[in-house]
C-alpha positions as CSV (number, residue, x, y, z in Angstrom):
1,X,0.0,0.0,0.0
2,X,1.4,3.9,-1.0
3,X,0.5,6.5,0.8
4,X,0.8,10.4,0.1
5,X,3.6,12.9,1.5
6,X,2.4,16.3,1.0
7,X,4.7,19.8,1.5
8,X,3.5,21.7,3.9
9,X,2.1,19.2,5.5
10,X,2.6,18.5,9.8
11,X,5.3,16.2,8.6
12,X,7.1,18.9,6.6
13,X,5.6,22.4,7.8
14,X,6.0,25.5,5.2
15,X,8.5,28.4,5.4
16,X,7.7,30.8,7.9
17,X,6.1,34.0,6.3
18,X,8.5,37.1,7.2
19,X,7.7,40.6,6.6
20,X,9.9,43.9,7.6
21,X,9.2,47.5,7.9
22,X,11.8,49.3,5.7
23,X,12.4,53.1,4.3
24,X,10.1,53.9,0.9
25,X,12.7,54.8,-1.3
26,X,14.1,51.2,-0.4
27,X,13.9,48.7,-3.4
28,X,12.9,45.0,-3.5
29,X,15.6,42.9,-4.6
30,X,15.6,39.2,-6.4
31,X,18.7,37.4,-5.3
32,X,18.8,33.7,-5.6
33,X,18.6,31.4,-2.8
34,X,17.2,34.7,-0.7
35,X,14.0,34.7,0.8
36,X,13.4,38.3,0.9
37,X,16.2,41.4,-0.1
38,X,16.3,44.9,0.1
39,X,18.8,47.6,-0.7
40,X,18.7,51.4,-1.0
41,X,18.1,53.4,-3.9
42,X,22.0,53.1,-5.8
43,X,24.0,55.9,-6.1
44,X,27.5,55.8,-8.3
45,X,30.3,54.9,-6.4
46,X,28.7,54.3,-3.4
47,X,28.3,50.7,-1.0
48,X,24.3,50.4,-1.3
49,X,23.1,49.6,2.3
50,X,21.1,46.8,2.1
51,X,19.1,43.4,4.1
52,X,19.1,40.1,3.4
53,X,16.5,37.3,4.8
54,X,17.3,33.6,4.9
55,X,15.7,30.8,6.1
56,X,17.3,27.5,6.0
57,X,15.8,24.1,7.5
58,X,17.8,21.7,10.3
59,X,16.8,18.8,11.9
60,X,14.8,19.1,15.2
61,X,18.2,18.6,17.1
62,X,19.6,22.2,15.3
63,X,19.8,24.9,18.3
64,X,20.6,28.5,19.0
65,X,24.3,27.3,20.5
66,X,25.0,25.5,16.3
67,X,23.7,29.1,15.3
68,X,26.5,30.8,17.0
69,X,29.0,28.4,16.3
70,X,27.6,28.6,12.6
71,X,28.1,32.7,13.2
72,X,31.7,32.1,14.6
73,X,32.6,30.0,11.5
74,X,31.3,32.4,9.3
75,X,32.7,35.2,10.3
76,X,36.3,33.3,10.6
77,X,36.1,33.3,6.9
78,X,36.2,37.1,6.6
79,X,39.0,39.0,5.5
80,X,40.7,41.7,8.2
81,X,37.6,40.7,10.2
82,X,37.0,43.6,13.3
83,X,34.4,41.9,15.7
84,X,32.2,45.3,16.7
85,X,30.2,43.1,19.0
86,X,28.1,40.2,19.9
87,X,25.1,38.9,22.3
88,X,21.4,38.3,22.2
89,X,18.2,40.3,22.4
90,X,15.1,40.1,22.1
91,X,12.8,40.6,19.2
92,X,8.7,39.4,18.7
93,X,9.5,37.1,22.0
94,X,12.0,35.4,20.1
95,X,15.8,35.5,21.3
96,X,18.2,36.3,18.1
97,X,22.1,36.4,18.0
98,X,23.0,39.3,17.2
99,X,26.3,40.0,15.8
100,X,28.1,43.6,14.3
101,X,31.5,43.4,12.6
102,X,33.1,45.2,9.7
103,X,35.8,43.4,7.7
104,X,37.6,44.5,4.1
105,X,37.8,42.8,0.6
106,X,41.2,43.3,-1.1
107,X,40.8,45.9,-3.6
108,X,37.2,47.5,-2.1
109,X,36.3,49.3,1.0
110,X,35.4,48.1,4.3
111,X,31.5,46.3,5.0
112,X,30.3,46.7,8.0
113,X,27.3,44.1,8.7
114,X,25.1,43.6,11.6
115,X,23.6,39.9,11.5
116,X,21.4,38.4,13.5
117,X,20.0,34.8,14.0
118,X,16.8,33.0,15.3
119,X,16.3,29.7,15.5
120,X,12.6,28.6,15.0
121,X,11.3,25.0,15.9
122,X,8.9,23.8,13.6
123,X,6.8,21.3,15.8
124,X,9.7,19.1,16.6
125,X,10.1,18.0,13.1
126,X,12.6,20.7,11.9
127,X,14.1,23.6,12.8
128,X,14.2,26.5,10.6
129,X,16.9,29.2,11.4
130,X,16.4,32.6,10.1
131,X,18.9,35.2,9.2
132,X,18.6,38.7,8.7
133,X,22.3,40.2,7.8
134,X,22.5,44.3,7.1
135,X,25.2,45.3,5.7
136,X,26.4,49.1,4.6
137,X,29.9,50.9,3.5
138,X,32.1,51.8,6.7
139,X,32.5,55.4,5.3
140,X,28.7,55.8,5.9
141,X,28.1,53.3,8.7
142,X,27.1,55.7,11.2
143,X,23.9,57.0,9.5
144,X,23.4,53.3,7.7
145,X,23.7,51.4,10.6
146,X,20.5,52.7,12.7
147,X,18.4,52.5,9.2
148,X,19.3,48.3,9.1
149,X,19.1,47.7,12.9
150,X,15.4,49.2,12.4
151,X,14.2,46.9,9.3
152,X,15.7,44.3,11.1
153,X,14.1,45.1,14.8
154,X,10.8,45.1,12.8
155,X,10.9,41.6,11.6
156,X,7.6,39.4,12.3
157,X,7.2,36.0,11.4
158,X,4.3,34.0,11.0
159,X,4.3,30.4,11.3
160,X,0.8,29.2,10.1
């Protein structure tokens, strides 16, 4: 006897639905293997601040401690990487990691990126971990920053 497997299904719930809050004259961007993407309007010559959503699925096992070291491994793999800072807050009830570094590519100017990282269990069949990562040009950083932490403060998920 065969049976049916369905997606979503119990067995293999759907992605989470994510919406942010970001400034109107921010653009929607496609970018493969991205859930959702936006950037600033471009201007020549300029780092375009922008925020990236991910969501990829674990196994039930996958917890906020493989996030970090996930985060950690990550960020290992940047060049002249400055750590700016890193802990955990609070957003929607959820606990994220947050993490804030800047690091430079030879040959272009310094990125500084605040990412953060939630890690959402899907009715003990999975765990999805969602990653919001801002990043903006150093030499604009202090006005840029604030703008990303906002879109990304105003993330809501919904997991129906």
């Amino acid at each position: 006897m065969a049976r049916s497997i369905e997606y979503p299904s119990p067995d293999f719930p759907g992605p989470p639905r994510i919406s942010v809050t970001v400034p109107d004259e921010w653009e929607p961007l496609t970018v493969p293997g991205v859930q959702l993407a936006v950037a600033q309007p471009r201007v020549e010559g300029q780092f375009r601040a922008n925020v990236v959503v991910t969501v990829q699925r674990f196994g039930p096992e996958f917890t906020l401690e493989s996030a970090r070291a996930g985060l950690d491994q990550r960020k290992a793999s940047l060049p002249e990487l400055e750590e700016l800072g890193t802990g955990e807050l609070e957003i929607g009830g959820r606990t994220w990691i947050a993490s804030e570094y800047g690091y430079t590519q030879p040959g272009r100017s310094t990125v500084v990126q605040a990412a953060r990282y939630a890690v959402v269990d899907r009715g003990g069949v999975a765990t999805d971990v969602l990653e919001i990562v801002g990043s903006c040009g150093a030499e604009s950083a202090d006005d840029e920053i604030e703008t990303v932490r906002a879109i990304q403060d105003s993330v809501i998920l919904d997991l129906s």
